[in-house]
VOGU-248017 format. One record per residue (C-alpha): residue in three letters; x, y, z. Coordinates in steps of 0.2 Angstrom, whole numbers, padded with zeros to 4 digits, always signed. Layout:
REM VOGU-248017
alaXYZ ...
This chain:
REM VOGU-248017
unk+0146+0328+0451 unk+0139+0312+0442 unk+0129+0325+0431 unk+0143+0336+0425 unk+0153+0322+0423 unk+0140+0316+0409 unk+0137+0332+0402 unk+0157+0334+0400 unk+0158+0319+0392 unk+0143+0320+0380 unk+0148+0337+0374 unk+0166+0328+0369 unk+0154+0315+0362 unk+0146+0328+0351 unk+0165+0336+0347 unk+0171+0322+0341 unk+0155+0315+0329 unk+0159+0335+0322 unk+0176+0331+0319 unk+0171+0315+0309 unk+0160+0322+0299 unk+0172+0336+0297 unk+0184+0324+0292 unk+0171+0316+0281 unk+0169+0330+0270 unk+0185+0336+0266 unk+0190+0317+0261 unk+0176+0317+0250 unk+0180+0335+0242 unk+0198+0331+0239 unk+0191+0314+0230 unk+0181+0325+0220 unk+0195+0338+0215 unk+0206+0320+0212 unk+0193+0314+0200 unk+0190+0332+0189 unk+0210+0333+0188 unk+0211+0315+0182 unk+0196+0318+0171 unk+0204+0334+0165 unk+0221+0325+0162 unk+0210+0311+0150 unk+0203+0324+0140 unk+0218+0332+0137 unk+0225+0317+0130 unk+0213+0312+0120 unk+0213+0327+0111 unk+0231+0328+0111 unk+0228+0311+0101 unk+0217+0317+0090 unk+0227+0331+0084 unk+0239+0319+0079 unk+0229+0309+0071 unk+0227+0324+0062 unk+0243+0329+0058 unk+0246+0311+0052 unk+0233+0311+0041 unk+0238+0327+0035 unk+0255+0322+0032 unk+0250+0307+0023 unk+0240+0313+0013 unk+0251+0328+0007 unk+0265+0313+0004 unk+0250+0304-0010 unk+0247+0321-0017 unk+0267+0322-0018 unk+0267+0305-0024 unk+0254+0306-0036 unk+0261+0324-0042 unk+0278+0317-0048 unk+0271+0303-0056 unk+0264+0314-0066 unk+0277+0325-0071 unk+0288+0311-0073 unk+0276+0303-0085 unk+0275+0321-0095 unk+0294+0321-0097 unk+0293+0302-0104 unk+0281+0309-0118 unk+0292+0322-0121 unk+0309+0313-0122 unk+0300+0302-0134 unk+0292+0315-0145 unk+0309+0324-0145 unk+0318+0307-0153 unk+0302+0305-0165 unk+0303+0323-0172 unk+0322+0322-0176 unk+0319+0307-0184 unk+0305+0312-0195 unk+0313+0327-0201 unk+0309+0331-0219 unk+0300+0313-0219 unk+0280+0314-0217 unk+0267+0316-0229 unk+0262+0333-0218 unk+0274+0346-0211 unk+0258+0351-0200 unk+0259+0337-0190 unk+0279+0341-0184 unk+0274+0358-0181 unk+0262+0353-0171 unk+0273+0340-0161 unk+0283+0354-0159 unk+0272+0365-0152 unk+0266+0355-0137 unk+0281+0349-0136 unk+0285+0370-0131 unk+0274+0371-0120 unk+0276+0353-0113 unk+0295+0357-0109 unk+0289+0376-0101 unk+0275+0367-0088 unk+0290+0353-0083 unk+0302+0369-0080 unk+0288+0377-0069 unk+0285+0362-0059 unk+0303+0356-0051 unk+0305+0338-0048 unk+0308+0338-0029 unk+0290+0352-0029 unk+0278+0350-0015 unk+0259+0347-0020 unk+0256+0363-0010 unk+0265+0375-0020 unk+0261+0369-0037 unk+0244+0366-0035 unk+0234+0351-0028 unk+0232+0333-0034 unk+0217+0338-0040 unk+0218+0356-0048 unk+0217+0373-0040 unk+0237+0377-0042 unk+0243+0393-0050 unk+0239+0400-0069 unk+0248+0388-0081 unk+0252+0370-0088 unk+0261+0367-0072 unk+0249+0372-0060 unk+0241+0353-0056 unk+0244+0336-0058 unk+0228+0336-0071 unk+0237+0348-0080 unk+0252+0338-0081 unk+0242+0322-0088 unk+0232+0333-0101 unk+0248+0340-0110 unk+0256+0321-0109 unk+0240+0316-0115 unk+0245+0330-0132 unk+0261+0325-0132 unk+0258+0305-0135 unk+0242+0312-0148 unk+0254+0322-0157 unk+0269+0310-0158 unk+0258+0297-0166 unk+0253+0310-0177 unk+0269+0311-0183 unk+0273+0292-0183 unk+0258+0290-0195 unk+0263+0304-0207 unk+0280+0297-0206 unk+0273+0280-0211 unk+0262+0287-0225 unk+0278+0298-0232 unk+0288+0280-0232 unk+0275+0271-0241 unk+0274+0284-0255 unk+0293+0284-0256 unk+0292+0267-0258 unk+0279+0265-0271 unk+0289+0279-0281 unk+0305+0267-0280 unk+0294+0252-0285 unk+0287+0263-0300 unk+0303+0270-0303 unk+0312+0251-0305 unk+0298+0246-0316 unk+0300+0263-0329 unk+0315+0260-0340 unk+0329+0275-0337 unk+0334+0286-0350 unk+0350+0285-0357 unk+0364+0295-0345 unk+0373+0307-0353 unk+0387+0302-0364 unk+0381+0284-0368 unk+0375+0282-0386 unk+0355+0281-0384 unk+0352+0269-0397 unk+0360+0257-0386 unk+0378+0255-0389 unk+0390+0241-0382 unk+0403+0252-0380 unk+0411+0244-0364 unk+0420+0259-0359 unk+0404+0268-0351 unk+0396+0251-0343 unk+0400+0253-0324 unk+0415+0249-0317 unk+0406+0238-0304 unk+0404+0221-0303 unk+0399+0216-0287 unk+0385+0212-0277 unk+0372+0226-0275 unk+0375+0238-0260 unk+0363+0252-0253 unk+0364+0267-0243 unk+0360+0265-0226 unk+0347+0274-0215 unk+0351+0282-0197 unk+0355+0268-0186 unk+0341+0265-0172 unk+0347+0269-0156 unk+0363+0270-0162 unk+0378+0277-0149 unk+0387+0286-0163 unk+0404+0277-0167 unk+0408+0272-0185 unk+0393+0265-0195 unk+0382+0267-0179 unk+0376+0285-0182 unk+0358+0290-0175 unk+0345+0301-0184 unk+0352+0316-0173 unk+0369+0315-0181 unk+0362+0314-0199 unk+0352+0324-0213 unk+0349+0317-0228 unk+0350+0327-0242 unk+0334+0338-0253 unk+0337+0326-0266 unk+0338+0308-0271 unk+0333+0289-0267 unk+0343+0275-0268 unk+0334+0260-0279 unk+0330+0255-0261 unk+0319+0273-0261 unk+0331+0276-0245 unk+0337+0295-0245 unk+0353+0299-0244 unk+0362+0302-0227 unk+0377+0311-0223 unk+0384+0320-0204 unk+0373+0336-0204 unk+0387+0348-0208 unk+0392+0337-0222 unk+0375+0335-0231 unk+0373+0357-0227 unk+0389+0359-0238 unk+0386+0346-0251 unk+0368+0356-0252 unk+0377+0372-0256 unk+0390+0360-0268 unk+0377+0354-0276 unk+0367+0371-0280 unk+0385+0375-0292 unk+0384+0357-0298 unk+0366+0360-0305 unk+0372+0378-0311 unk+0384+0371-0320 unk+0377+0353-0328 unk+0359+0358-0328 unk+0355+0342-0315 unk+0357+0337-0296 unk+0375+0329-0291 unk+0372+0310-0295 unk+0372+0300-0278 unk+0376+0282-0278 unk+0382+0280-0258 unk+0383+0290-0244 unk+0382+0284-0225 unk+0385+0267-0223 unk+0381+0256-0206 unk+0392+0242-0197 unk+0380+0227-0205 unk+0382+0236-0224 unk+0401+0235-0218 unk+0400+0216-0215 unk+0392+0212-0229 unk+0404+0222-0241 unk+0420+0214-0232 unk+0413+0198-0233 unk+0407+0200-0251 unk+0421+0211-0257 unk+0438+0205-0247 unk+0452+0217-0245 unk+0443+0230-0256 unk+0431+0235-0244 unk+0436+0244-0227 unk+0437+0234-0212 unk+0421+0232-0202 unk+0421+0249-0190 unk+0434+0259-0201 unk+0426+0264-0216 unk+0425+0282-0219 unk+0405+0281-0225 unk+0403+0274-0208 unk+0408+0292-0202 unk+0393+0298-0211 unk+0407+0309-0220 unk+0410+0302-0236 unk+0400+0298-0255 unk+0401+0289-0270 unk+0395+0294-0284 unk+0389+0282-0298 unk+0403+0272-0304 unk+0400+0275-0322 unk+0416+0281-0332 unk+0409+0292-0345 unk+0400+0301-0334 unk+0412+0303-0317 unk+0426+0295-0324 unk+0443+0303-0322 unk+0445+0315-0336 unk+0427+0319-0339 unk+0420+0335-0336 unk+0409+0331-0321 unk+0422+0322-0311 unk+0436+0338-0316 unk+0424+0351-0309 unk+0422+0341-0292 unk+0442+0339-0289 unk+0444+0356-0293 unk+0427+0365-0287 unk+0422+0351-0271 unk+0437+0361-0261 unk+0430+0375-0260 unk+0414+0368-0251 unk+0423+0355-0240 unk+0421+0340-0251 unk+0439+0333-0258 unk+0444+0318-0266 unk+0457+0308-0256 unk+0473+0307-0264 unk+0473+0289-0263 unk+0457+0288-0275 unk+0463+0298-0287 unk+0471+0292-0303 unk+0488+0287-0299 unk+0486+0285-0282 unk+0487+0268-0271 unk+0468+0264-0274 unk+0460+0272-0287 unk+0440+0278-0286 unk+0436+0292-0296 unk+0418+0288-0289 unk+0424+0293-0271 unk+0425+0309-0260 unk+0427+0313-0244 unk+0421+0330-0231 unk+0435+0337-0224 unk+0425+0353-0218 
């Protein structure tokens, strides 16, 4: 019985070491299992974070090229605003006509590359920062710099030729003051004192006046875009002669049945006046002058002709055709200048269109 007893309780002995080491190795397997799911679960978020680093970096750098992308275009319409503003102010006044026409032409296609690349674009569907877009003068920020690059060559261009064309004008006024003029017609050429053809004017001298920098169009603030100056004539100042545009384009066609029938270009003495010249004249001239800010050559809509009696006095043949042919292009005299009225010029008239 002793024996059995030992046997019974050695092969429970041996159970129970199985069950432990049983035990043992499942523990251990479900350790392992634990430590690849934990492993797996790492991996997966570190390549969850690397993606987004990727997206990050994707997006920012889409938002430079974006960035970058605008900065160009804005700086390519800049160049165009300013070689717009330089070629109307320079028309008919540079040494070369080559030179607007080539303003104008970059300008062209300057204007057709901003139209093809919209303001809120992305860099993605214009091209990249660095090239590689789509056909065309809008396809890439490069392309953007190069033509405002053309656009700032060419504007100086013209600023240059317009410089040049204003020096020759001037040295023509300088030589012009320095060479005696011939005698006007119906003055006696051997120099007669006959007061009656001496101007009428005794004042201070006044000049036309130029477009108005930056002017915002009211009276006697008139910008180069408003105005054309007439195909002929210089003040003694060697400034041309500016009138409204539609005024100076009727006063061309006047002038064409003036020459017809005199045999010589309309006299000019005054046309477009600014606010300064204003000032001056109502300081200089009192009453007689318009108030600062009313007078009609501040319109850009009214001349004066020379104030010499004998030649566009009342009565004589030059100032009769004007009253009577002027009409039929626009240009009247004001029943207050005329003789008899409440302020007599003869050398005045006024577009009325």
């Amino acid at each position: 019985m002793a024996v059995a007893g030992a046997v019974v309780l050695c092969v429970l002995a041996g159970a129970a070491v199985g069950v432990g080491v049983l035990d043992g190795r499942r523990d251990a397997a479900a350790a392992d299992v634990q430590a690849s799911a934990s492993a797996s679960v790492a991996a997966r978020a570190l390549a969850d974070d690397a993606a987004a680093r990727e997206v990050a970096a994707a997006r920012a750098s889409a938002s430079l090229a974006a960035t970058t992308r605008q900065e160009a275009r804005s700086a390519l319409l800049a160049a165009v605003e300013d070689g717009g503003a330089t070629l109307d102010a320079t028309d008919g006044e540079v040494a070369d006509d080559a030179v607007r026409d080539a303003l104008a032409q970059v300008l062209q296609r300057a204007k057709h590359a901003l139209e093809s690349t919209p303001q809120d674009a992305e860099a993605g569907e214009g091209g990249s920062a660095g090239g590689g877009g789509p056909a065309g003068e809008g396809g890439s920020v490069a392309a953007l710099r190069a033509l405002a690059a053309e656009v700032v060559a060419a504007r100086a261009a013209v600023a240059a030729s317009h410089e040049e064309w204003v020096a020759e004008r001037e040295a023509r006024a300088r030589e012009a003051a320095r060479t005696p003029a011939p005698p006007p017609a119906g003055r006696d050429p051997g120099g007669s004192d006959d007061d009656r053809c001496r101007t009428t004017y005794d004042g201070p001298p006044f000049y036309t006046s130029p477009p108005t920098k930056g002017g915002d169009g009211s009276n006697g603030r008139l910008p180069g875009s408003m105005l054309a100056a007439t195909s002929w004539g210089v003040d003694p100042k060697g400034t041309r002669y500016y009138l409204r545009t539609e005024a100076t384009a009727a006063l061309e066609r006047l002038n064409v049945a003036f020459r017809a029938e005199f045999g010589h270009d309309l006299d000019l003495d005054l046309t477009y006046r600014d606010y300064a010249t204003q000032v001056a004249m109502r300081e200089a001239l009192g009453s007689i002058a318009a108030r600062p800010g009313t007078s009609k050559h501040g319109t850009g809509y009214a001349l004066d002709v020379p104030e010499l009696p004998c030649e566009y006095g009342y009565g004589t043949p030059q100032h009769t055709w004007l009253v009577g042919t002027g009409p039929s292009f626009g240009w009247v005299q004001p029943s207050w200048a005329r003789q008899g009225g409440s302020n007599p010029e003869y050398w005045h008239f006024e577009y009325v269109g």
